[in-house]
C-alpha positions in Angstrom: 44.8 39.1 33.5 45.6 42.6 31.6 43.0 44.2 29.7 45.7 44.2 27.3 46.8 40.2 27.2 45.3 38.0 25.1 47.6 34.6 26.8 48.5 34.2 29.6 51.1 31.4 30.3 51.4 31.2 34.8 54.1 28.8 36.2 54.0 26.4 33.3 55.3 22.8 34.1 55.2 19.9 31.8 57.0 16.2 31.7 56.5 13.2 29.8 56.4 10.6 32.2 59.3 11.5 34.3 60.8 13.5 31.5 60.4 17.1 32.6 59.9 19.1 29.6 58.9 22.7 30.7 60.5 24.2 34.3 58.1 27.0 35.2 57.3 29.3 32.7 56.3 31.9 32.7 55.0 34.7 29.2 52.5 37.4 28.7 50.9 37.6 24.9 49.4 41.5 24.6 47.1 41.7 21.7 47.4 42.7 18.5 51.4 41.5 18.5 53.5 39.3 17.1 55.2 36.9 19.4 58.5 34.5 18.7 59.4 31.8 21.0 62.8 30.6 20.3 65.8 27.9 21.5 67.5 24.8 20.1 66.2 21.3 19.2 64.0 19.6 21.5 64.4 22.9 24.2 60.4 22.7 24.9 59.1 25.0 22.0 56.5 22.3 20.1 55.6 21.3 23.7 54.2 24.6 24.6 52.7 25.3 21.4 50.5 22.4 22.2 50.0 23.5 25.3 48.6 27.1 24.4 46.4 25.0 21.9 45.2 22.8 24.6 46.3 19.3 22.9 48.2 18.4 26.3 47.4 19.8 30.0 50.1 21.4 32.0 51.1 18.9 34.6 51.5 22.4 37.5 50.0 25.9 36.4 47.7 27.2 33.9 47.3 28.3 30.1 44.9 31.5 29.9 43.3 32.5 26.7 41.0 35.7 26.4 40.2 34.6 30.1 39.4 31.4 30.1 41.6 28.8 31.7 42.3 25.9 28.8 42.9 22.7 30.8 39.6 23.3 32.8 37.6 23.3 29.4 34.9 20.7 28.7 35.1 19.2 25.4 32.7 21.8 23.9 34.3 24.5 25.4 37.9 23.1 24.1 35.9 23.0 20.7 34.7 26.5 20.9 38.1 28.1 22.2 39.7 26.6 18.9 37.5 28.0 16.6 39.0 31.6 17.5 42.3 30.1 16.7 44.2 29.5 13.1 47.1 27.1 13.1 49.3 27.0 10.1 51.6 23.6 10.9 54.8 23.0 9.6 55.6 22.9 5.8 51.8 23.5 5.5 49.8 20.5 5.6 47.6 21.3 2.7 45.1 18.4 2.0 46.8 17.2 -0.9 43.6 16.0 -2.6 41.6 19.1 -2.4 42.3 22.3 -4.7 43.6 25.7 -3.6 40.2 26.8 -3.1 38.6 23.8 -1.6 41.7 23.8 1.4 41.0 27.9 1.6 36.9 26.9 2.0 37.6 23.7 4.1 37.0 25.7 7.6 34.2 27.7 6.2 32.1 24.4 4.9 32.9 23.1 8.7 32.2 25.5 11.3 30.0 27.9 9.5 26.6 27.8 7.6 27.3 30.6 5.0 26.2 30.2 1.8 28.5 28.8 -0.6 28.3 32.0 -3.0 29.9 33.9 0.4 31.9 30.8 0.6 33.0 31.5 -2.6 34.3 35.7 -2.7 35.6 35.0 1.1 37.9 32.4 -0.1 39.1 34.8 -3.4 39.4 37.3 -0.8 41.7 35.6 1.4 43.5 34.0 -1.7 44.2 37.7 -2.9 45.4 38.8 0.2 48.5 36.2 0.0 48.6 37.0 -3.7 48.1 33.8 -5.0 43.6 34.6 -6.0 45.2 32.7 -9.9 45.4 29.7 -8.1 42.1 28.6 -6.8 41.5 26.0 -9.5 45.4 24.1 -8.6 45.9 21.5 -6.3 48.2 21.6 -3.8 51.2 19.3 -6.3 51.0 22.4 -8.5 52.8 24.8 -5.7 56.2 25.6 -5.2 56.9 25.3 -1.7 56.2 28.8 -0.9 53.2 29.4 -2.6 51.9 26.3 -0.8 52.7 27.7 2.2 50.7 30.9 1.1 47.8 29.2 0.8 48.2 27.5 4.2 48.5 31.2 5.1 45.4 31.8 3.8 43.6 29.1 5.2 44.9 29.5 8.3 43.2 32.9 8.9 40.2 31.6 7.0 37.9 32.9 9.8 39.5 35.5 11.0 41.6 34.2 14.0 42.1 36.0 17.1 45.2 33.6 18.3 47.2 32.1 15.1 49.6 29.8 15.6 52.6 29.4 13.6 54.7 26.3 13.9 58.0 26.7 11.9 56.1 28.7 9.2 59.7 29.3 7.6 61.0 25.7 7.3 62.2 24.8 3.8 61.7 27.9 2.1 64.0 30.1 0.1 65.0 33.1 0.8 62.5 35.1 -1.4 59.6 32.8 -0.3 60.6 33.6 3.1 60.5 37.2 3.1 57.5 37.2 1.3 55.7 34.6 3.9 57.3 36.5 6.9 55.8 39.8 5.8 52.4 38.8 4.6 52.5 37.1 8.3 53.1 40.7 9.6 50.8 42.3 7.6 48.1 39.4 7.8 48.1 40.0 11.6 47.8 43.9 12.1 45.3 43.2 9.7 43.2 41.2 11.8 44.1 43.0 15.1 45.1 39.5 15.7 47.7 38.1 18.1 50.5 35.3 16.7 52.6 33.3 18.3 55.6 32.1 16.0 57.9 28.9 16.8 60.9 29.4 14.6 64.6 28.5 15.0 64.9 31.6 12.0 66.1 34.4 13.9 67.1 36.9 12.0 63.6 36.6 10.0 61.9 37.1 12.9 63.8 39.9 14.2 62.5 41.8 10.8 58.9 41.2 12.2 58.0 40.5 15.8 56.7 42.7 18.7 58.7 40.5 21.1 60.8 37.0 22.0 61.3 34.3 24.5 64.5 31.8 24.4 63.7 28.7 25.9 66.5 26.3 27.0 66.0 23.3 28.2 62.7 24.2 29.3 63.2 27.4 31.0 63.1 31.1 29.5 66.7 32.5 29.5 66.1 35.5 27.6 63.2 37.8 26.6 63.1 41.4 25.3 62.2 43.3 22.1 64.2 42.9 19.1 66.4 45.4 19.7 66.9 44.1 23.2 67.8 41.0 21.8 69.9 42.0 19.3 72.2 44.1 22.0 71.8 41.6 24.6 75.0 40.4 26.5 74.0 36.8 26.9 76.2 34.2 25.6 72.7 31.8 25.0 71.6 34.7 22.8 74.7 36.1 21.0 75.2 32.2 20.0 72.0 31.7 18.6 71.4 35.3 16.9 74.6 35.0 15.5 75.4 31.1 14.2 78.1 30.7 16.1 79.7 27.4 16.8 81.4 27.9 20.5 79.0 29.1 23.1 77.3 27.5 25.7 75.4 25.3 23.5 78.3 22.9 23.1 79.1 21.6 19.1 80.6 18.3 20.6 78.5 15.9 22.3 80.2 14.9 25.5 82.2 11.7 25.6 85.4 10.4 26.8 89.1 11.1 26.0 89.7 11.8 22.1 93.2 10.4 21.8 92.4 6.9 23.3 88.8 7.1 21.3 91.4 7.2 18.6 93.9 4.6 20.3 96.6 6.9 20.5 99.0 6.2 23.7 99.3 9.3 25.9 
């Protein structure tokens, strides 16, 4: 493993049953960068997130973070490993009967023994790096969508994550929201010296922001590169998807038989 790779992901297989999900793949997570891992509906993406976070085991090769192999991990050791993690899920997943500052402090109050005056200016701290330190007192109802998924933000790198995990951080928001969330992402991160891997289908948000990108399609990598590598690439997969287009090799129709006796027209 590189002195310089926080993951790495070796010959990656996965099915469900005798569903094969993942095909052998195979990425390299430097620290200190932003990662995006990219590709249609149902391609493999969620699947590998929970890999990396060590919810399901590989069924061939192996998931290495900061050295240590994650399907061989006792219980403890699984425990340990995600402490040095943040995961900010999907549209957020505040607890919805807990204030702004109590989601922030949730983490703290668990897997720490701080005092809960420290407690208390670590969590305005965080808050005010998101810009959202006049909310502590809301509860999560209160939000707009983006400023809920600020304070997700915030909570997420709670204890100052080495790994974050973001999982469709950018779902649902508008376009302001997202610009602001994608940048304080950024920034959050170099802050840190933190590594994050983002699963988003929003490409050219994440083009504003990354260090690098895989495509996965149906569960192999077809593409990988910088953004500007990505962004000249000659790959029909990739044009498609950078650019919204409708024709490509991910087809718009479904496959099915003839149209005109579908319709009961006579040749």
């Amino acid at each position: 493993m590189s002195s310089q790779s926080l993951v790495e992901i070796r010959d990656v297989n996965f099915a469900y049953d005798n569903r094969p999900v993942l095909k052998g793949i195979n990425m390299s997570f430097n620290k200190g960068k932003v990662i995006a891992i990219m590709g249609g509906s149902g391609c493999g993406k969620t699947t590998l997130f929970r890999l990396i976070g060590g919810a399901l085991k590989p069924t061939k090769g192996e998931i290495t973070i900061d050295g240590q192999v994650m399907h061989e991990l006792d219980q403890q050791g699984l425990y340990e490993m995600r402490r040095k993690m943040g995961v900010l899920f999907q549209f957020g997943a505040l607890f919805t009967d807990m204030s702004v500052f109590d989601n922030v402090a949730f983490q703290m109050r668990e897997h720490t023994d701080l005092p809960e005056e420290v407690i208390h200016d670590l969590v305005m701290m965080k808050l005010h790096a998101v810009g959202l330190r006049g909310t502590h007192n809301l509860m999560p109802a209160e939000l707009s969508g983006g400023m809920a998924r600020r304070v997700a933000l915030a909570r997420t790198v709670a204890l100052d994550p080495m790994l974050i995990l973001y999982d469709e951080p950018f779902a649902g928001l508008d376009p302001i929201s997202l610009s602001v969330v994608g940048q304080l992402l950024r920034k959050l991160n170099d802050a840190l010296g933190a590594t994050s891997v983002v699963v988003t289908h929003d490409v050219q948000e994440s083009l504003k922001i990354v260090d690098y990108i895989y495509f996965v399609s149906d569960g192999v990598i077809v593409a990988e590169g910088t953004p500007d590598e990505i962004r000249a690439s000659g790959k029909s997969f990739v044009h498609q998807f950078v650019h919204g287009e409708m024709d490509g090799p991910v087809p718009f129709h479904f496959p099915g038989g003839d149209y005109r006796q579908d319709l009961g027209v006579s040749a």
